[in-house]
C-alpha positions in Angstrom: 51.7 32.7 11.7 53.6 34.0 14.3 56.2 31.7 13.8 56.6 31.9 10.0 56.7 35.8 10.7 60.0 35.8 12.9 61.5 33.0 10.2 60.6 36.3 8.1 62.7 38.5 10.5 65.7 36.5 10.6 65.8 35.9 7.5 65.9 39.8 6.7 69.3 39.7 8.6 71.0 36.5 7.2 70.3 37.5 3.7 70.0 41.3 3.9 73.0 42.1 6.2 75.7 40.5 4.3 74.4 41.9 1.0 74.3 45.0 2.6 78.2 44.5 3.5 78.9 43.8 -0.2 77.5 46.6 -1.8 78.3 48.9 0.8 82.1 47.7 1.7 83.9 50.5 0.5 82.4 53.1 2.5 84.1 51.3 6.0 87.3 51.0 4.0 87.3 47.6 3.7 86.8 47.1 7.5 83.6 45.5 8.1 81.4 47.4 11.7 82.6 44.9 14.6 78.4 44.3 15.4 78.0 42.6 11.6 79.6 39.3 12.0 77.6 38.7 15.6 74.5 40.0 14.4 74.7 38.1 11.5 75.5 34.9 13.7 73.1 35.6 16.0 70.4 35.6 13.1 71.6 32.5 11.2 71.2 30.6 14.9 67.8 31.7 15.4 66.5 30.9 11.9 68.0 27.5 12.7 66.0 27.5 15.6 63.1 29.0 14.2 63.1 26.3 11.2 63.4 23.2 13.0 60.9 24.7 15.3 58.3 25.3 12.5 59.2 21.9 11.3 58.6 20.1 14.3 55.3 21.7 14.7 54.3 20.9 10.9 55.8 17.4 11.9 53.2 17.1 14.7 50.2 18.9 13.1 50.5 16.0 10.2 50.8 13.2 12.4 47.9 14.5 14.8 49.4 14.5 17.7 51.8 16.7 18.7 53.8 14.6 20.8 55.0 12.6 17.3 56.5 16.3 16.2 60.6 14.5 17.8 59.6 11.3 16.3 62.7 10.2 13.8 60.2 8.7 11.5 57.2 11.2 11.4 60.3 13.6 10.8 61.7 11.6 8.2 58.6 11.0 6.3 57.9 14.7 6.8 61.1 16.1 5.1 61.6 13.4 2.5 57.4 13.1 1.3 56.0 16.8 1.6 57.7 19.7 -0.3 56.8 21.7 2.6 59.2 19.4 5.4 61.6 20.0 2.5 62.1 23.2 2.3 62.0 23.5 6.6 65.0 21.1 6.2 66.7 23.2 3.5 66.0 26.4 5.3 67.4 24.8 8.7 70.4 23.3 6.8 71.6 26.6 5.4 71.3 28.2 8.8 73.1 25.7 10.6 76.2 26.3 7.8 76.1 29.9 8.2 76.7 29.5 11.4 79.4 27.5 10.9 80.5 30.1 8.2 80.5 32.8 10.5 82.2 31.0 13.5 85.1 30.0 10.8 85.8 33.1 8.4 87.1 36.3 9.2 84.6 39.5 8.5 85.3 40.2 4.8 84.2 39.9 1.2 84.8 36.0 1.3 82.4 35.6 4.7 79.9 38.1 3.0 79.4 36.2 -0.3 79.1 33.3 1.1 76.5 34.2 4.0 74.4 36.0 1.2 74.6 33.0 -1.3 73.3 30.9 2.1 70.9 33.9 2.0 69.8 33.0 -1.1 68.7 29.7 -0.6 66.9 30.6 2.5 65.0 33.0 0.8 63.8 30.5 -2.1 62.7 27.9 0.7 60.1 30.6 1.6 59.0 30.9 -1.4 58.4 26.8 -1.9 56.0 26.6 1.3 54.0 29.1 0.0 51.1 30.1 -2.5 54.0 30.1 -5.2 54.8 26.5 -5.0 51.3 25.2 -4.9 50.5 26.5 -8.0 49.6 23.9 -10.9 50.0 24.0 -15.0 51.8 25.9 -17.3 52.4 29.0 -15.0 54.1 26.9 -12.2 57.3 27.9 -12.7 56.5 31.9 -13.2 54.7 32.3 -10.2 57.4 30.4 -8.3 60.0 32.5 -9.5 58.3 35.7 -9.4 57.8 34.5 -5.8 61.5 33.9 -4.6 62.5 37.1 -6.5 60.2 39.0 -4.4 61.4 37.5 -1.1 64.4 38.3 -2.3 64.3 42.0 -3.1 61.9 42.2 0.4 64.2 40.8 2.8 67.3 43.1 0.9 65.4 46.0 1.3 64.5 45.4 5.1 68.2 44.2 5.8 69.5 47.7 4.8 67.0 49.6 6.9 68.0 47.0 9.4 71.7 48.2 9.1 71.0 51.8 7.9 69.0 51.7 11.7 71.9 50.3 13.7 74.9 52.6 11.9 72.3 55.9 13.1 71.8 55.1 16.5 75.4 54.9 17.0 76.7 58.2 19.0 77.9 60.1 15.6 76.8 63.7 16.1 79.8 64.9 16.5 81.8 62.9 14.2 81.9 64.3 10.6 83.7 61.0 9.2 80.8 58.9 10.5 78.5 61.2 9.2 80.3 61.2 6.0 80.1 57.6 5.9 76.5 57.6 6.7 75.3 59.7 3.8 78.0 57.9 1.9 76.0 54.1 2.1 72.2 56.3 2.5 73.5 57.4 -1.1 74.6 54.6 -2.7 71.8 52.2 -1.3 69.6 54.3 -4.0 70.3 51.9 -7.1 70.1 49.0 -5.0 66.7 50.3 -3.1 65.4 51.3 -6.8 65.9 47.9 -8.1 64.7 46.4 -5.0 61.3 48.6 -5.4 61.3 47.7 -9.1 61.2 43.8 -8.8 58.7 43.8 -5.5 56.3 46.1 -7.5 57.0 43.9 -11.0 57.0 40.5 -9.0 53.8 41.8 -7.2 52.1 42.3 -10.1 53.2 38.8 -11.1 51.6 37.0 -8.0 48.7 39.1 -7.9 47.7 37.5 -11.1 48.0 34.3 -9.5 46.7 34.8 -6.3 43.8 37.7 -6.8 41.6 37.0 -9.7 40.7 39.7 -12.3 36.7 40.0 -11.2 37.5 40.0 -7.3 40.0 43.1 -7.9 37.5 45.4 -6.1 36.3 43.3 -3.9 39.1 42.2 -2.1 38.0 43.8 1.1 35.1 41.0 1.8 38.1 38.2 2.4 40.6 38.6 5.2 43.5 37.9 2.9 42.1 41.1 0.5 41.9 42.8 4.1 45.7 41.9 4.8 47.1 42.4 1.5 45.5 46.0 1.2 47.5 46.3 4.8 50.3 45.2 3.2 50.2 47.8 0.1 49.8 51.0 2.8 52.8 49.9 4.6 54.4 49.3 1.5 53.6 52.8 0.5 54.4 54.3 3.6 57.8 52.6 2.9 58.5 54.5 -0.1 57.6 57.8 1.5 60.0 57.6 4.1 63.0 56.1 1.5 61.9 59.3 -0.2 63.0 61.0 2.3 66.1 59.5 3.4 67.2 59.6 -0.6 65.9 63.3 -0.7 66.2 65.0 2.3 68.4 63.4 5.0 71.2 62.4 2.4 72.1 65.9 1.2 71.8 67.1 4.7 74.4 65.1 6.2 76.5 65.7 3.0 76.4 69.6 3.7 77.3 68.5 7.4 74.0 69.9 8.4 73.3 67.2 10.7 69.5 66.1 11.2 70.5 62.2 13.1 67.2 62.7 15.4 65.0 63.0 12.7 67.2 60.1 10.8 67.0 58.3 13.2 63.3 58.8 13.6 62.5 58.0 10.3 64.6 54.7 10.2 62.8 53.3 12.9 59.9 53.8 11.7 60.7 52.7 7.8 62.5 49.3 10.1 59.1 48.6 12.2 56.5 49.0 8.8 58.9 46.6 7.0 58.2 44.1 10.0 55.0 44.7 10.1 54.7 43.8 6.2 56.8 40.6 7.2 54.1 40.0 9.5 51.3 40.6 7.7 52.8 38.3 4.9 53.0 35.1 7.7 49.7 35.8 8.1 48.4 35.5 4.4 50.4 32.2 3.9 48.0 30.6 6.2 45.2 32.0 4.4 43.4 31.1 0.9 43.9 33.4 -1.8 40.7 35.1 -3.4 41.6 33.1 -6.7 41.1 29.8 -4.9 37.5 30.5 -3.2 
């Protein structure tokens, strides 16, 4: 769980940060911050990491021992017979090339597109080790893709609070330009936020269909995945609220240059730790049997 939780994490920074660069390149001029390209580095090596960790482990657990989780040909038979070995190989292949993207390209559009295309891919491997992918029949292939689409629009959404944290807690009080620049990206993340929150809600609905059948709606609370997922559904809220008030609030203050970075900053920290904690909550439910299955 744990595990799967801080492949979660890093993948909110491979795929989140560099889309967050795109969309929001013209507010540093063209100039990418100096901390993206590391940060984004750093994340990409950890997922790779992270991946061959979990697939290792998954290596083991299938074997039955633990000490077969390095053995060449439990590892081979793991990655080319299980869709699950799979997808750790994909996921720990793209990291290993963003790596080697980020240690070869200069900061710019070109290093951005491609680290968010690797993104990409990273993202959908989530979605093929879990409830998505093990779905049979006719509605396969909808519930798989309403399941990458909403680890896609998650891990964008907690990248740019991710970044949105990181540009605050910079020393830019007294700086009107960085202010400026602040409000600038808080501003224009709203149409990418609002189609983030449209496809997580849509795509929610999607998998709930799926995953929560129609007569144990109200009693989700009597099975620890109901237990999680109504977790899951307050952070999620909570989420909102606080966007609210970066998009309502905070925005047109710094606009007016009537400063407010405590409270900012206050507020992005929090919206950054409930979007982790939803990432961890969502580790957990993998390894758990959705209501529809009991």
């Amino acid at each position: 769980m744990g595990l799967r939780a801080a492949q979660y994490a890093a993948a909110s920074v491979v795929l989140g940060l560099p889309a967050f660069m795109l969309y929001s390149g013209a507010v540093f001029g063209g100039q990418a911050p100096g901390w993206a390209r590391p940060v984004v580095g750093g994340g990409a090596a950890a997922l790779l990491l992270l991946s061959a960790a979990a697939l290792a482990l998954q290596t083991g657990m299938m074997a039955g021992a633990l000490d077969q989780a390095l053995n060449p040909e439990a590892l081979g038979f793991v990655i080319g017979g299980t869709s699950l070995g799979a997808a750790y190989a994909v996921r720990a292949g793209a990291s290993l090339l963003l790596v080697l993207t980020v240690l070869v390209l200069r900061p710019g559009r070109g290093l951005w597109s491609v680290a968010a295309v690797l993104g990409l891919i990273v993202a959908a491997s989530f979605a093929w080790t879990g409830h998505g992918a093990a779905t049979e029949g006719a509605g396969r292939w909808v519930h798989l893709t309403a399941d990458i689409l909403h680890v896609v629009a998650a891990l964008i959404w907690i990248g740019a609070v991710f970044a949105f944290a990181v540009l605050a807690t910079r020393r830019i009080e007294e700086d009107a330009a960085s202010q400026a620049a602040l409000a600038t990206a808080l501003g224009g993340f709203a149409r990418v936020g609002t189609l983030c929150v449209t496809a997580l809600l849509v795509t929610g609905l999607i998998n709930s269909v799926f995953l929560v059948s129609v007569e144990q709606v109200f009693s989700l609370g009597a099975t620890p995945y109901g237990r999680l997922l109504a977790a899951k559904l307050a952070a999620f809220v909570a989420m909102l609220g606080l966007a609210a008030l970066h998009r309502f609030r905070s925005t047109p203050a710094l606009e007016r240059g009537e400063g407010g970075m405590a409270g900012l900053r206050l507020s992005l920290g929090a919206e950054l730790v409930l979007g982790l904690l939803i990432l961890a909550l969502v580790g957990a439910m993998g390894m758990l049997a959705p209501p529809a299955s009991l």
